[in-house]
Predicted model as a PDB file, atoms N, CA, C, CB and O in Angstrom, pLDDT in the B-factor column:
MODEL        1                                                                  
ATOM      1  N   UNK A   1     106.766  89.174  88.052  1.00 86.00           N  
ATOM      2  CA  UNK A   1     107.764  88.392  87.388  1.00 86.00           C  
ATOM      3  C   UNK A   1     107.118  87.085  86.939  1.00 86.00           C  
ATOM      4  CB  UNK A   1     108.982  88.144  88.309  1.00 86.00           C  
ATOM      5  O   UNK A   1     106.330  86.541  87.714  1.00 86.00           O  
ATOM      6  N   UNK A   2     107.418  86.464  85.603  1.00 90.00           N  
ATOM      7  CA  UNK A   2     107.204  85.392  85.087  1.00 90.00           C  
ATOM      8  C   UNK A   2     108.194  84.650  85.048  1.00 90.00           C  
ATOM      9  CB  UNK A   2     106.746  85.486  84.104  1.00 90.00           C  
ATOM     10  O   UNK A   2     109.219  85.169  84.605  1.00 90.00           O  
ATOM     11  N   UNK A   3     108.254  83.384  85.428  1.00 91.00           N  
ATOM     12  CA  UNK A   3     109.170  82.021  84.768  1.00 91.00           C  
ATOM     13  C   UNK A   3     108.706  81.333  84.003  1.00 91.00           C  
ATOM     14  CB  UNK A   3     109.597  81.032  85.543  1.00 91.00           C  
ATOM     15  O   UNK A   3     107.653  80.726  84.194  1.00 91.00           O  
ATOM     16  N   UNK A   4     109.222  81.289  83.221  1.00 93.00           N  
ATOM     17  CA  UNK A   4     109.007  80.161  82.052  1.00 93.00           C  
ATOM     18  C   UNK A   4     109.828  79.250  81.800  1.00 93.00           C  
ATOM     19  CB  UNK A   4     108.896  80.604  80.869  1.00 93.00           C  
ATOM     20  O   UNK A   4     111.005  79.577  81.954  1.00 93.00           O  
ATOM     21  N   UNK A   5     109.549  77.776  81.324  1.00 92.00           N  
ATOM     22  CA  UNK A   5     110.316  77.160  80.851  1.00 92.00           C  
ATOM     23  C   UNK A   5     110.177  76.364  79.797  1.00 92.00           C  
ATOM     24  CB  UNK A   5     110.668  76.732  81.558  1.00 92.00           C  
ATOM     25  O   UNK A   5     109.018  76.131  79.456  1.00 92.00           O  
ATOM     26  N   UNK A   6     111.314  75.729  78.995  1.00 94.00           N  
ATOM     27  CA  UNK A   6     110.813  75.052  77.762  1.00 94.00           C  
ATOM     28  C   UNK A   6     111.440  73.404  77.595  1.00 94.00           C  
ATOM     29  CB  UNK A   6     111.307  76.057  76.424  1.00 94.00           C  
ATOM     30  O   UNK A   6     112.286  72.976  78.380  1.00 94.00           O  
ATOM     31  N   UNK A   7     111.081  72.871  76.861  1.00 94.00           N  
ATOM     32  CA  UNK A   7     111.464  71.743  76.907  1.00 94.00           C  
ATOM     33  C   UNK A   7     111.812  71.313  75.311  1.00 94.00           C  
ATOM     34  CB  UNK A   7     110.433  70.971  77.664  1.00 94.00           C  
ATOM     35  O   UNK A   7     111.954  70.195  74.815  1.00 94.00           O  
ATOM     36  N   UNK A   8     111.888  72.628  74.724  1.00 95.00           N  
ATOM     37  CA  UNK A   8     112.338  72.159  73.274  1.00 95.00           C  
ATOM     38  C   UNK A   8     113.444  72.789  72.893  1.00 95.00           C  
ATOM     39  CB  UNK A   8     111.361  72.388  72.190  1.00 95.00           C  
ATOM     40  O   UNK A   8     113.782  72.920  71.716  1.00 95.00           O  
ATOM     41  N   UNK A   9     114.207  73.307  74.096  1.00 91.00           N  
ATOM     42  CA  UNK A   9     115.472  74.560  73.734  1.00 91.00           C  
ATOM     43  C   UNK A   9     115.258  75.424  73.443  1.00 91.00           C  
ATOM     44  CB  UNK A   9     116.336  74.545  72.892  1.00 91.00           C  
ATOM     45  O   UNK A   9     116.132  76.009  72.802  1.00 91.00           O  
ATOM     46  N   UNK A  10     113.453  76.397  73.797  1.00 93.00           N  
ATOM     47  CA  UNK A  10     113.418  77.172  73.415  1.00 93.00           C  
ATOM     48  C   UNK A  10     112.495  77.289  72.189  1.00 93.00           C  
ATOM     49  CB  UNK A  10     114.425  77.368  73.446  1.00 93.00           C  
ATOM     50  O   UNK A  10     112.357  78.376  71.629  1.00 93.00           O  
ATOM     51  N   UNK A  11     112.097  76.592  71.925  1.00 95.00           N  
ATOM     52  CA  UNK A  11     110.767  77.021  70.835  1.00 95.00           C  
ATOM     53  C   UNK A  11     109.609  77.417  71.073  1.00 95.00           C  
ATOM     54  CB  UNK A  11     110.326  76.131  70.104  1.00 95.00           C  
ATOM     55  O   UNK A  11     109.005  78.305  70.471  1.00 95.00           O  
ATOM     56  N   UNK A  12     109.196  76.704  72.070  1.00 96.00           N  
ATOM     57  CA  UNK A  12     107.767  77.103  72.953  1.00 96.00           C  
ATOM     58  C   UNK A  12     107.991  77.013  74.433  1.00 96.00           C  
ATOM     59  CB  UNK A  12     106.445  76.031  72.632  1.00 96.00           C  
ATOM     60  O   UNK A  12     108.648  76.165  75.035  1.00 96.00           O  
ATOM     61  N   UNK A  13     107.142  78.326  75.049  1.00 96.00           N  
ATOM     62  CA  UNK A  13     107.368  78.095  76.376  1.00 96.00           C  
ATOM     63  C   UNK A  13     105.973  77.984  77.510  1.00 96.00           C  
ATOM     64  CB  UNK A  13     108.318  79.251  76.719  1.00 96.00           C  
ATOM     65  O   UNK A  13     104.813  78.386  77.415  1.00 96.00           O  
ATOM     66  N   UNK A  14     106.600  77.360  78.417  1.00 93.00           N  
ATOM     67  CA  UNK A  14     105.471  76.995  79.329  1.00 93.00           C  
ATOM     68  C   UNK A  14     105.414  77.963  80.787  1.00 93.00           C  
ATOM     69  CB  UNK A  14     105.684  75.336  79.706  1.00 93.00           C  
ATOM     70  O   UNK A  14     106.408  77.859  81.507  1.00 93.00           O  
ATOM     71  N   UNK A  15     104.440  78.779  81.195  1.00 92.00           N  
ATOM     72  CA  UNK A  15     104.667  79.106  82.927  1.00 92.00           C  
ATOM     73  C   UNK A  15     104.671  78.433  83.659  1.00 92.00           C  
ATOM     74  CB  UNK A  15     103.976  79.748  83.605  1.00 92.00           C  
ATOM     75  O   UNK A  15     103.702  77.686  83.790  1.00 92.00           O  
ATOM     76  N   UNK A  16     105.927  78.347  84.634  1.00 91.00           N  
ATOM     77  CA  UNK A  16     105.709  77.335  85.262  1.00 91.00           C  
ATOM     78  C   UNK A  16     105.678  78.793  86.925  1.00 91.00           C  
ATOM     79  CB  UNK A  16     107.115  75.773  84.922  1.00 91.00           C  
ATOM     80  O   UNK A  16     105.449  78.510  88.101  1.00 91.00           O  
ATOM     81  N   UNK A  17     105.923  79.902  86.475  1.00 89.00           N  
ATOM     82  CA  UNK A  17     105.641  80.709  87.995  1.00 89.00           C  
ATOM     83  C   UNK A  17     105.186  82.254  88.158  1.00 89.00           C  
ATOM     84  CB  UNK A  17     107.018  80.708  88.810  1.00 89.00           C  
ATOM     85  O   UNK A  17     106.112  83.052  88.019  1.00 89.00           O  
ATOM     86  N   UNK A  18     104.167  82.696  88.376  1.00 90.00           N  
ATOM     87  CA  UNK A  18     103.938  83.737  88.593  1.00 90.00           C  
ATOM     88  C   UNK A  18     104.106  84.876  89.787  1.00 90.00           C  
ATOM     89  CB  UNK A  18     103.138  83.533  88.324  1.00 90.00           C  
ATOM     90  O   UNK A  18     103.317  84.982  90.726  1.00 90.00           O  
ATOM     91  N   UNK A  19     105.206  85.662  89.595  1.00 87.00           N  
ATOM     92  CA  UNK A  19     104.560  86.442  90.929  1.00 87.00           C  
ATOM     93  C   UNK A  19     104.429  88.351  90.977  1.00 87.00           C  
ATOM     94  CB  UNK A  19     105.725  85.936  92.319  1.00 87.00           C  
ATOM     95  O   UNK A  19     104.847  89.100  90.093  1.00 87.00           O  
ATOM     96  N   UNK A  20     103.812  88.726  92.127  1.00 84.00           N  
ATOM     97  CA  UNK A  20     103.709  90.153  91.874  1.00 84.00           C  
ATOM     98  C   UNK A  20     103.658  90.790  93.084  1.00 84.00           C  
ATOM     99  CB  UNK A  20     102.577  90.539  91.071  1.00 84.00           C  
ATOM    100  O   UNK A  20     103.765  90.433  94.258  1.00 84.00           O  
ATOM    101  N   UNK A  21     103.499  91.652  92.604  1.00 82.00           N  
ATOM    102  CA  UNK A  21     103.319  92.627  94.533  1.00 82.00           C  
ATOM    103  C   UNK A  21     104.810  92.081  95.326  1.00 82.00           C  
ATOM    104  CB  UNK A  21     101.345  91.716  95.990  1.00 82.00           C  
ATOM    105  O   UNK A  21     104.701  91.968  96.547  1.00 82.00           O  
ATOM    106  N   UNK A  22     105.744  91.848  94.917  1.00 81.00           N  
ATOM    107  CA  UNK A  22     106.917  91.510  95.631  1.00 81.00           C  
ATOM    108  C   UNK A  22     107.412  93.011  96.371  1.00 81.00           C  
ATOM    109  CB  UNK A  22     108.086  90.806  94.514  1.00 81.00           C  
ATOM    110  O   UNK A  22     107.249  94.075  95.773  1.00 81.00           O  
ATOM    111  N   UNK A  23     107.864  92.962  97.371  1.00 80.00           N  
ATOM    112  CA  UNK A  23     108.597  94.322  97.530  1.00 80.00           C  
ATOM    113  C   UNK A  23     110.008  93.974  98.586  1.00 80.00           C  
ATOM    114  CB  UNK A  23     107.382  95.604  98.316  1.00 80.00           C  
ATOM    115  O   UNK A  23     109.944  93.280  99.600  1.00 80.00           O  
ATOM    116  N   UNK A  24     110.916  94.462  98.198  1.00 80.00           N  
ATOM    117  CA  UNK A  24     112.310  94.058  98.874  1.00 80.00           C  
ATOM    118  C   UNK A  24     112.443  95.496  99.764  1.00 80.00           C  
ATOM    119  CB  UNK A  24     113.807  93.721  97.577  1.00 80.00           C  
ATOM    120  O   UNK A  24     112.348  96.601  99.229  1.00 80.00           O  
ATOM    121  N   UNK A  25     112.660  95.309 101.102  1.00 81.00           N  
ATOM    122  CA  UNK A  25     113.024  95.871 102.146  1.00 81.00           C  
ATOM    123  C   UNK A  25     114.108  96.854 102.324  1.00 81.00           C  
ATOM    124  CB  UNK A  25     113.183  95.035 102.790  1.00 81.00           C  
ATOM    125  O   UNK A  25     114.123  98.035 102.669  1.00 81.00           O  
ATOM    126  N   UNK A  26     115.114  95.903 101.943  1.00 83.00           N  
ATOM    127  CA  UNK A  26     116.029  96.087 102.031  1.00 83.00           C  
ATOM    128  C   UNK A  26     117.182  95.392 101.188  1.00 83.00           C  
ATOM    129  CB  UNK A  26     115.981  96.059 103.030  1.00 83.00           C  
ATOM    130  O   UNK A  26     117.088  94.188 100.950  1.00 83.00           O  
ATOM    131  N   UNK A  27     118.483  96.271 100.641  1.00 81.00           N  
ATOM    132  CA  UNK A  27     119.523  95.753  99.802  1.00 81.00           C  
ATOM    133  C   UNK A  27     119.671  94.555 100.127  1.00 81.00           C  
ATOM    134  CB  UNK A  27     120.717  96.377  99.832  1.00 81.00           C  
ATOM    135  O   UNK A  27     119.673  94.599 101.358  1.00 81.00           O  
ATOM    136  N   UNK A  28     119.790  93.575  99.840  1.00 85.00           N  
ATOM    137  CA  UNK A  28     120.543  91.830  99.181  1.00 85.00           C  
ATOM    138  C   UNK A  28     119.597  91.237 100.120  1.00 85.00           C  
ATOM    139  CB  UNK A  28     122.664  91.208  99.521  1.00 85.00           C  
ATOM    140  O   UNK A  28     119.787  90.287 100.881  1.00 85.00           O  
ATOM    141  N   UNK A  29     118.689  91.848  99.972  1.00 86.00           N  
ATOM    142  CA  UNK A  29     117.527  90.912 100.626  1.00 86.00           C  
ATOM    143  C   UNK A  29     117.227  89.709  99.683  1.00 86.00           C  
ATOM    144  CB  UNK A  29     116.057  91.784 100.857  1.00 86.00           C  
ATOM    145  O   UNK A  29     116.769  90.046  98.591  1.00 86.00           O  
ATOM    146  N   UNK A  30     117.381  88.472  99.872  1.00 87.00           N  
ATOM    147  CA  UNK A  30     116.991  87.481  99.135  1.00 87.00           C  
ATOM    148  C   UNK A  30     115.253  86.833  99.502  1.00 87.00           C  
ATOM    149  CB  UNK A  30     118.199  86.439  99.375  1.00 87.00           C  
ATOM    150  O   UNK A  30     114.496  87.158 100.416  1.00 87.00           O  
ATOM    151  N   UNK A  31     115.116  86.123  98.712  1.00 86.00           N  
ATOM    152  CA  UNK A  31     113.485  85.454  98.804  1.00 86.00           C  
ATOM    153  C   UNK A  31     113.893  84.497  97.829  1.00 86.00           C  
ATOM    154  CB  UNK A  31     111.907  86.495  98.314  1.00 86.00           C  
ATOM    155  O   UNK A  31     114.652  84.420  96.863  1.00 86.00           O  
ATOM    156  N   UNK A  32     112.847  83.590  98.662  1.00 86.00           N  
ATOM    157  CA  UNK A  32     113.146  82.133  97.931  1.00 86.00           C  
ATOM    158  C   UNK A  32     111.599  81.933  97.646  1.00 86.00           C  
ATOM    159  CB  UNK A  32     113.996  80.704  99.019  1.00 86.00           C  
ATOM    160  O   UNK A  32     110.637  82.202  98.365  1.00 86.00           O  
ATOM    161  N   UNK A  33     111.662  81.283  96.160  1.00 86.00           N  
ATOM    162  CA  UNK A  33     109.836  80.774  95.733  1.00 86.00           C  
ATOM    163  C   UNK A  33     110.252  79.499  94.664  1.00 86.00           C  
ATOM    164  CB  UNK A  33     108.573  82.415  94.588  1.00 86.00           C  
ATOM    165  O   UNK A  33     110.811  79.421  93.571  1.00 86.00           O  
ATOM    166  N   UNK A  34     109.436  78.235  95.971  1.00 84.00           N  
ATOM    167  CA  UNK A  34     108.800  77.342  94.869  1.00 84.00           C  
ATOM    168  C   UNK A  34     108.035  77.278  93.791  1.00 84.00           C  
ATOM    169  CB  UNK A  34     108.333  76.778  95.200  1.00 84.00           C  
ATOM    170  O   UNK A  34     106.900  77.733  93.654  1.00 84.00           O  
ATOM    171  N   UNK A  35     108.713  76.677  92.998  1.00 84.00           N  
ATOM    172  CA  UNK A  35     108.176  76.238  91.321  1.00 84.00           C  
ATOM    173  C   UNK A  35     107.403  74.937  91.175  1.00 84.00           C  
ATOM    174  CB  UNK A  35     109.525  75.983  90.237  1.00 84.00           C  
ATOM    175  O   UNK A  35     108.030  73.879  91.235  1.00 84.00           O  
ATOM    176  N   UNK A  36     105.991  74.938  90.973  1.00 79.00           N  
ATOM    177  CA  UNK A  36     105.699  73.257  91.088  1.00 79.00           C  
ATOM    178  C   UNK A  36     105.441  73.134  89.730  1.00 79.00           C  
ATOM    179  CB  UNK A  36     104.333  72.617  92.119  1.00 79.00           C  
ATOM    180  O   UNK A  36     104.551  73.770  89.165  1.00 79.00           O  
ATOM    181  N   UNK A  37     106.222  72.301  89.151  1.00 76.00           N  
ATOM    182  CA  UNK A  37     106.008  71.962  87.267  1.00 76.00           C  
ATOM    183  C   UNK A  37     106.490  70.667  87.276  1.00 76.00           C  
ATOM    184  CB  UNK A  37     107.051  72.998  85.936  1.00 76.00           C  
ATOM    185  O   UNK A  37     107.493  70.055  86.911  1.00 76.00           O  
ATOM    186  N   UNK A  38     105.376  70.447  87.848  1.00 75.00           N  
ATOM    187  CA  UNK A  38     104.913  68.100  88.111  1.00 75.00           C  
ATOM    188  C   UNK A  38     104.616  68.230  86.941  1.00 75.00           C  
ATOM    189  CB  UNK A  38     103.230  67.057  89.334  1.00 75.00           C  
ATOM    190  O   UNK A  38     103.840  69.152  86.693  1.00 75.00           O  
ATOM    191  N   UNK A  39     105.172  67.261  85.634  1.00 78.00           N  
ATOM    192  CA  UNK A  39     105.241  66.526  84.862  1.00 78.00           C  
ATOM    193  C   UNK A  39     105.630  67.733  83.837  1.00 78.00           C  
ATOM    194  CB  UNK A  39     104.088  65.590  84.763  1.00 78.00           C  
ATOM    195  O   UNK A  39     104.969  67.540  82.816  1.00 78.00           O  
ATOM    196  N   UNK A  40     106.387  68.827  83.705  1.00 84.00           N  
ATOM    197  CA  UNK A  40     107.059  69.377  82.641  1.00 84.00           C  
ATOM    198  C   UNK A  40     108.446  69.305  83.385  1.00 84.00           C  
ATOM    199  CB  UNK A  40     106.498  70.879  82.107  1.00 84.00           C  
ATOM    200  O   UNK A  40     108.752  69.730  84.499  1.00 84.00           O  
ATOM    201  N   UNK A  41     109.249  68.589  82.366  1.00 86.00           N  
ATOM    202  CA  UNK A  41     111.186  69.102  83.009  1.00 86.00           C  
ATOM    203  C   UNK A  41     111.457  70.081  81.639  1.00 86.00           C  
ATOM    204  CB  UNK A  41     112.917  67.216  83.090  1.00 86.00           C  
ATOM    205  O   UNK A  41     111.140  69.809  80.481  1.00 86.00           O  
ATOM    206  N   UNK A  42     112.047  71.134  82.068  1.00 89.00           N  
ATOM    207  CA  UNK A  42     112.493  71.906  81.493  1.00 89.00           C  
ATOM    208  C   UNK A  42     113.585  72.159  80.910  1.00 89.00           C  
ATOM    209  CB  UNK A  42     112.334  72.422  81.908  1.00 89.00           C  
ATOM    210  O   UNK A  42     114.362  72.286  81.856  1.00 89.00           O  
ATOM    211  N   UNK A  43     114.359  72.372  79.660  1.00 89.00           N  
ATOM    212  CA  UNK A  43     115.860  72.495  79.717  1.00 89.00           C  
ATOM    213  C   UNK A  43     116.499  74.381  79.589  1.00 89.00           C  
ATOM    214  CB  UNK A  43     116.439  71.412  78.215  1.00 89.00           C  
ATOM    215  O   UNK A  43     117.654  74.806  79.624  1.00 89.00           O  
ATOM    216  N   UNK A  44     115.387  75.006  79.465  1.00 91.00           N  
ATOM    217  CA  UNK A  44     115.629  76.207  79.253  1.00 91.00           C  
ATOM    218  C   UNK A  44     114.430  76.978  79.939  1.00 91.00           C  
ATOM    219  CB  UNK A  44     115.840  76.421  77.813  1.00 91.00           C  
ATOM    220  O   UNK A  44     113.292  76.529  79.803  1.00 91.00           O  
ATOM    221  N   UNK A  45     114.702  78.358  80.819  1.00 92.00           N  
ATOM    222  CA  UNK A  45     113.897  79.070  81.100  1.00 92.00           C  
ATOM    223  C   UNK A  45     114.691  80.198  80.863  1.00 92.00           C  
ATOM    224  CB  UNK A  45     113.293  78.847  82.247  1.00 92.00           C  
ATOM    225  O   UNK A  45     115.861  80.371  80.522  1.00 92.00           O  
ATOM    226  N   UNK A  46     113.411  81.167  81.232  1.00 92.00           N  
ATOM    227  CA  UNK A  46     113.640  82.625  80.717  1.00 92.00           C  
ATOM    228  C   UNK A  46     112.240  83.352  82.020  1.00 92.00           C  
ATOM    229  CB  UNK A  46     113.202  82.814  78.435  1.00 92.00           C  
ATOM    230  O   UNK A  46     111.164  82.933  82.447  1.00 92.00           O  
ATOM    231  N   UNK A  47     112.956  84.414  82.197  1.00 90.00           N  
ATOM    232  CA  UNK A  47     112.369  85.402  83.120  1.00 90.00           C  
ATOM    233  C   UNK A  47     112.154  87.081  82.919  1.00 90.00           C  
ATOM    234  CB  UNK A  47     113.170  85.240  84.203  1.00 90.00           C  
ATOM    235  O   UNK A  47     112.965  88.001  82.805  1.00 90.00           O  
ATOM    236  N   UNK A  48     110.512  87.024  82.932  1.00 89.00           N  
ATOM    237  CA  UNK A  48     110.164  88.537  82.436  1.00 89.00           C  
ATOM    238  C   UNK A  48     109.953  89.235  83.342  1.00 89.00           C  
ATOM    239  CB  UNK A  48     109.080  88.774  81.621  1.00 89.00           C  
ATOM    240  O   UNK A  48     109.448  88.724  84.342  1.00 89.00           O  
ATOM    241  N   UNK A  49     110.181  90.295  83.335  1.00 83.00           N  
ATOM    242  CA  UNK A  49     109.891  91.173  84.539  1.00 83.00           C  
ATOM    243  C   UNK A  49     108.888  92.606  83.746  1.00 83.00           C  
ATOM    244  CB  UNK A  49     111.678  91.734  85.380  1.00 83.00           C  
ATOM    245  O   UNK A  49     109.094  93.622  83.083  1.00 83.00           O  
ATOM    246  N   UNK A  50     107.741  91.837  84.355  1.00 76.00           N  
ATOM    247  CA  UNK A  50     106.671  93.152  83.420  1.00 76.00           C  
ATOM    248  C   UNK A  50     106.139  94.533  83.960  1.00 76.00           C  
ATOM    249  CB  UNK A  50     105.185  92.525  83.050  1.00 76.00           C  
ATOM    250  O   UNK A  50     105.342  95.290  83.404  1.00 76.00           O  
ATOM    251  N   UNK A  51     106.903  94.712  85.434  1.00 71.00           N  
ATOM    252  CA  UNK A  51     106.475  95.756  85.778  1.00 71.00           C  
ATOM    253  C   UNK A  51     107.758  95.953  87.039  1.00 71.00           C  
ATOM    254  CB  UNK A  51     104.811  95.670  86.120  1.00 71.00           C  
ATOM    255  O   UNK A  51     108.146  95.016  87.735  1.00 71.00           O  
ATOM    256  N   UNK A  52     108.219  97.193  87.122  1.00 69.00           N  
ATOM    257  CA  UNK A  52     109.333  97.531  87.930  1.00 69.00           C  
ATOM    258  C   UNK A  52     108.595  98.974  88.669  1.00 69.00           C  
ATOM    259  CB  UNK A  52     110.899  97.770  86.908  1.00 69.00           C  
ATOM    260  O   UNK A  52     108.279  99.859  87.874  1.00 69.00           O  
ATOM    261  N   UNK A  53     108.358  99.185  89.961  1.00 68.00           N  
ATOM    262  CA  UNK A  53     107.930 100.175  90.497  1.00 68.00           C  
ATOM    263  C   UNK A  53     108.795 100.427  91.829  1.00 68.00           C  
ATOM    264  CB  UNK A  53     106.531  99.999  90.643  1.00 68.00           C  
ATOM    265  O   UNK A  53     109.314  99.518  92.476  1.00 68.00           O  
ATOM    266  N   UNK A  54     108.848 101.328  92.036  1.00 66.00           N  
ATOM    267  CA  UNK A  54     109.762 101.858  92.874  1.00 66.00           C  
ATOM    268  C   UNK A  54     109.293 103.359  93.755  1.00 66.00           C  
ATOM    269  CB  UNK A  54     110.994 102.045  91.928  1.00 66.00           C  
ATOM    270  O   UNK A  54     109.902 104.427  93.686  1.00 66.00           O  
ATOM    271  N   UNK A  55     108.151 103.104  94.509  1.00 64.00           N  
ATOM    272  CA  UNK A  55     107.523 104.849  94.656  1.00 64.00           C  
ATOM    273  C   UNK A  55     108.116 105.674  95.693  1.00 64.00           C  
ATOM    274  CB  UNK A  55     105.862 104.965  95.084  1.00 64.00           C  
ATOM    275  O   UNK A  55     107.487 106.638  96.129  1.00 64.00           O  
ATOM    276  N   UNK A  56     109.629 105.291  96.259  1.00 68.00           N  
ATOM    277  CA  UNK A  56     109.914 106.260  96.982  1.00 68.00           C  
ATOM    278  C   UNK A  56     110.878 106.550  95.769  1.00 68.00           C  
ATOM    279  CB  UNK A  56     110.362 106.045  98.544  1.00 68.00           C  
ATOM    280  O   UNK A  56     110.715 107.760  95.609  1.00 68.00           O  
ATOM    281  N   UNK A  57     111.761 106.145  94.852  1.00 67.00           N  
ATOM    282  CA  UNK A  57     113.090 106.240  94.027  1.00 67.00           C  
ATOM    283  C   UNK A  57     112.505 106.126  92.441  1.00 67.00           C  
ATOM    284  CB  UNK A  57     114.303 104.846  94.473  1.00 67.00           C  
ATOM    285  O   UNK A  57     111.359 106.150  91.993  1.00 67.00           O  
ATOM    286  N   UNK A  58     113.975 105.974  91.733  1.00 66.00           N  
ATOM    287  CA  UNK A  58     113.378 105.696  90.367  1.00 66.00           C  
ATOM    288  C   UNK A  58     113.398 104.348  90.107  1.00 66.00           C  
ATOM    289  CB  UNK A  58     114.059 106.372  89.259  1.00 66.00           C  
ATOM    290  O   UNK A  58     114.229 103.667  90.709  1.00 66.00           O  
ATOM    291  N   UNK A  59     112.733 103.888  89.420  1.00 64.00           N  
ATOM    292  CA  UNK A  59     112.153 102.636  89.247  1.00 64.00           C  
ATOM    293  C   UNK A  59     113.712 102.333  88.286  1.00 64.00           C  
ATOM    294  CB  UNK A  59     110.310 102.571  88.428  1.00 64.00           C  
ATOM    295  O   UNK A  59     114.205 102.893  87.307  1.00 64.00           O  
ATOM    296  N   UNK A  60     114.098 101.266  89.073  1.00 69.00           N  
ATOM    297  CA  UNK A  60     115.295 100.443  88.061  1.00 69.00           C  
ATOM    298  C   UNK A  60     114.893  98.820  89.265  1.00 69.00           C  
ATOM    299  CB  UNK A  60     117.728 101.457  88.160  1.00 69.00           C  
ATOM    300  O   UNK A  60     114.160  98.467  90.189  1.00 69.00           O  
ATOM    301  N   UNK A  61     115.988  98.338  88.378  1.00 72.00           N  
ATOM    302  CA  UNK A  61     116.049  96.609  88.492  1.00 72.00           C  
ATOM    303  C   UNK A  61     117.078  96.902  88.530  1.00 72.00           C  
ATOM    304  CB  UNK A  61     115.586  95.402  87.490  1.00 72.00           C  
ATOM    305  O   UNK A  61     117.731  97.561  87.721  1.00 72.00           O  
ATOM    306  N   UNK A  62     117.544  96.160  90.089  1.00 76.00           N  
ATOM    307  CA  UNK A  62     119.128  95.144  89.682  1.00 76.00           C  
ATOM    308  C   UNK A  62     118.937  93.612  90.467  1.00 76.00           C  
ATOM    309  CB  UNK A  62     120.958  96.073  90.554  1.00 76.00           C  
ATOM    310  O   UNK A  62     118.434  93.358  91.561  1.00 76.00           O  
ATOM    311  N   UNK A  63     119.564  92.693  89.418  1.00 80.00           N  
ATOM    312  CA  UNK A  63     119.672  91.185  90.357  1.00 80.00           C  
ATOM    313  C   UNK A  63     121.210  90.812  90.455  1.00 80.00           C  
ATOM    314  CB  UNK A  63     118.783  89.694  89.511  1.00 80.00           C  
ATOM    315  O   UNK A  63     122.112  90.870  89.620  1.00 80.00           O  
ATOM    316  N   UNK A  64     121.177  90.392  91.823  1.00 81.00           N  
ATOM    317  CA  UNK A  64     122.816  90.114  92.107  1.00 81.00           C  
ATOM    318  C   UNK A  64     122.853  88.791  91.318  1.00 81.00           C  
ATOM    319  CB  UNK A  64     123.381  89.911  93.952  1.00 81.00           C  
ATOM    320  O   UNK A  64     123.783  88.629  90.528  1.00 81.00           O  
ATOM    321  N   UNK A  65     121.818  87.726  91.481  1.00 84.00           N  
ATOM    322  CA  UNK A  65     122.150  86.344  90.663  1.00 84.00           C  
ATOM    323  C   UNK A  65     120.684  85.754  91.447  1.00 84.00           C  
ATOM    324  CB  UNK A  65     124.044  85.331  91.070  1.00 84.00           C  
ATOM    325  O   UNK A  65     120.249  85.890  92.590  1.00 84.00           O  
ATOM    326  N   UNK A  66     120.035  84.837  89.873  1.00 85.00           N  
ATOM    327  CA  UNK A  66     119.324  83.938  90.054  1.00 85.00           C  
ATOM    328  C   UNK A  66     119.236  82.467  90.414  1.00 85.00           C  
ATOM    329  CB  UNK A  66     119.001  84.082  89.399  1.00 85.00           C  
ATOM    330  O   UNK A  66     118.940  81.904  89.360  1.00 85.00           O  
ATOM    331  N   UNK A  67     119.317  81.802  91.127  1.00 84.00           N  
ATOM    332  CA  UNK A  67     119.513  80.819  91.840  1.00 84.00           C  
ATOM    333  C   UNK A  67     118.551  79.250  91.059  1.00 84.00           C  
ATOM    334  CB  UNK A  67     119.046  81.420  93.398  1.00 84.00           C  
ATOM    335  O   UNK A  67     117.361  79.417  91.329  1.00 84.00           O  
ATOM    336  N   UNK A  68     118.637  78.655  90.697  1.00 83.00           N  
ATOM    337  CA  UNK A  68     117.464  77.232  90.106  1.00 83.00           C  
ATOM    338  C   UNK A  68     118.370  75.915  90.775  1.00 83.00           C  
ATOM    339  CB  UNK A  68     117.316  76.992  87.756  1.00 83.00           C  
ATOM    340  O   UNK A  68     119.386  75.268  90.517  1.00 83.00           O  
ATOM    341  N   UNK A  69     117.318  75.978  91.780  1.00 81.00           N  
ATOM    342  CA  UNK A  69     118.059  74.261  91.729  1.00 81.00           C  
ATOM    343  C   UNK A  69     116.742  73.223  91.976  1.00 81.00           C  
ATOM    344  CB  UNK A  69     119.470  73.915  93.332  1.00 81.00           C  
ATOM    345  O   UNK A  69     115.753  73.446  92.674  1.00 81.00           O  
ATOM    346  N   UNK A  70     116.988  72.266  91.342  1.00 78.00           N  
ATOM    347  CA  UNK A  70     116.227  71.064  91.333  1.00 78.00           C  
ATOM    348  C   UNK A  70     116.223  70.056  91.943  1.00 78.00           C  
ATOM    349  CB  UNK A  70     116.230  70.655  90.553  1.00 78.00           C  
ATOM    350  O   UNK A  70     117.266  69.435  92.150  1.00 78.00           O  
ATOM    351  N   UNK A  71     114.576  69.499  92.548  1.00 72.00           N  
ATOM    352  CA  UNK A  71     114.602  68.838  93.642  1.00 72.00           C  
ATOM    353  C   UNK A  71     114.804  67.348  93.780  1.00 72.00           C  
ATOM    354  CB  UNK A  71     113.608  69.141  94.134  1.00 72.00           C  
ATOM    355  O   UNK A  71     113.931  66.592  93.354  1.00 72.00           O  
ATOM    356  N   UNK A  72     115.873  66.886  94.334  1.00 65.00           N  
ATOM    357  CA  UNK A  72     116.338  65.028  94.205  1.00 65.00           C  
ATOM    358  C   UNK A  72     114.962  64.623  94.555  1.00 65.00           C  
ATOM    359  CB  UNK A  72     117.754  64.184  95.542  1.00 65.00           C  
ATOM    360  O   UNK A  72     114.203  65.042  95.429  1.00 65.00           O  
ATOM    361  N   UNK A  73     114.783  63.402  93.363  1.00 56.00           N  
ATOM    362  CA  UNK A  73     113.981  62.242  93.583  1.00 56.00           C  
ATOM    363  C   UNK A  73     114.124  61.414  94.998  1.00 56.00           C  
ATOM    364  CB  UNK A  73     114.297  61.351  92.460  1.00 56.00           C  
ATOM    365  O   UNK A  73     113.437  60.412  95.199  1.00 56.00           O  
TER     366      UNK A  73                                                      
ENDMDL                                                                          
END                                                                             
């Protein structure tokens, strides 16, 4: 999975997170991952998901809800 974010509403975007090899256990298993993007604030991101594997089932995606919150000064 990629995060990206932009700071022009969307014209150009920046990574601000990479990750892979994730594997969920179990249903509504949540995981939490810091974002460090010291000196970009963002007003828009977007999230790719470039690879979905699944080797006991068929490979699908579901997300109950993505979570962003930002850290007080």
């Amino acid at each position: 999975m990629v995060v990206e974010g932009s700071n022009d509403g969307g014209c150009s975007w920046h990574v601000l997170d990479e990750q892979s090899s994730q594997r969920f256990e179990t249903r509504f298993q949540r995981k939490t991952f810091k974002i460090n993007s010291a000196g970009f604030l963002s007003n828009a991101f977007r999230f790719r998901f470039l690879k979905v594997l699944d080797d006991e089932e068929t490979s699908r995606l579901q997300l109950g809800s993505i979570d962003l919150y930002a850290r007080g000064s």
